[in-house]
BAFI-3210 file (N, C-alpha, C; in Angstrom, 3 decimals, decimal comma, padded with zeros to 6 digits):
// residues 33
n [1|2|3|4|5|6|7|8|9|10|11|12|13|14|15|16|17|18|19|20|21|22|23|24|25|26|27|28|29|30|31|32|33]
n.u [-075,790|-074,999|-075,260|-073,528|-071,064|-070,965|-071,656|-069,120|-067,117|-068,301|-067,028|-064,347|-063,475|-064,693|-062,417|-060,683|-061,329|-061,052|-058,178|-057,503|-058,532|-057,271|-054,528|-054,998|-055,426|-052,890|-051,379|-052,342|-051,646|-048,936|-048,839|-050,034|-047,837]
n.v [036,944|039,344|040,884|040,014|040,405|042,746|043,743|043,078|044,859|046,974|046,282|046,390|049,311|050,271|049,300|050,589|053,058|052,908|052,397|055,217|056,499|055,768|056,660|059,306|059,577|058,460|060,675|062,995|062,156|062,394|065,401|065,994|065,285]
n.w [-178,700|-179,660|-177,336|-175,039|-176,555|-176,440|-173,510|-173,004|-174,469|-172,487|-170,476|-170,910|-171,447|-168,520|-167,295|-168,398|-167,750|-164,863|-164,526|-165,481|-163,475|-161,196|-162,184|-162,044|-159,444|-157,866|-158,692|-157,864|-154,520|-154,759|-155,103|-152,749|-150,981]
ca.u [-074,346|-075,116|-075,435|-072,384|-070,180|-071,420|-071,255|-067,864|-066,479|-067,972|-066,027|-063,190|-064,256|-064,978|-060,957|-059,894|-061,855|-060,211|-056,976|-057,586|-058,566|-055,601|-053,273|-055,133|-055,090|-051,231|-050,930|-053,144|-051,390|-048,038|-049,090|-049,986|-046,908]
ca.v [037,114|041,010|041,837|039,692|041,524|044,779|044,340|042,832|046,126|048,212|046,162|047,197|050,677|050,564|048,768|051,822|054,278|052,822|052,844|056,585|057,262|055,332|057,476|060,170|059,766|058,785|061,835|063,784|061,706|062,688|066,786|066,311|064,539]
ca.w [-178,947|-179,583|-176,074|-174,957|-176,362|-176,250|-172,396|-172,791|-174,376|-171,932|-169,160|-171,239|-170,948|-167,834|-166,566|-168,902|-166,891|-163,802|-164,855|-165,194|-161,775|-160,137|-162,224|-161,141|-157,868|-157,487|-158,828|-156,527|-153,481|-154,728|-155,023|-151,641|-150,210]
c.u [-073,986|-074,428|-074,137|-071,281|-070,093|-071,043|-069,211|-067,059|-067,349|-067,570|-064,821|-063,061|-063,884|-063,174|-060,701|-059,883|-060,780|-058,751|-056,344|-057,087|-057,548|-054,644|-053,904|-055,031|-053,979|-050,981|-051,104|-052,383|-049,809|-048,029|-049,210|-048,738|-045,434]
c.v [038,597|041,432|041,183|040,270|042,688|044,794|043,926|044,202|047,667|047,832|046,321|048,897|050,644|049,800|050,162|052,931|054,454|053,137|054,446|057,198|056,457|056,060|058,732|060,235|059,710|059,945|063,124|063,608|061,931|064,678|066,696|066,367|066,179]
c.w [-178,955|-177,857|-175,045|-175,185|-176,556|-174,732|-171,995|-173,270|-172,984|-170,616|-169,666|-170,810|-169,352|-167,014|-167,392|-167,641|-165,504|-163,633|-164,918|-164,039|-160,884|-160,613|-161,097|-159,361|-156,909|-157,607|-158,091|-154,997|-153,873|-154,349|-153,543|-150,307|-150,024]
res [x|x|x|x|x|x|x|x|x|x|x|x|x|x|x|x|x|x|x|x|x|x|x|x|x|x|x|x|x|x|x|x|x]
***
């Protein structure tokens, strides 16, 4: 049950992360525009 949701928060984590790098990168693809 441990290791269940231990990897379940770090697929939270890890949609966070993403969420990141799509701002970032609109943001990058707007600087460029």
């Amino acid at each position: 049950a441990k290791a269940l949701s231990s990897s379940k928060v770090q697929l939270e984590d890890n949609a966070k992360d993403i969420l990141k790098l799509e701002r970032t990168i609109a943001d990058l693809q707007q600087q460029k525009c």
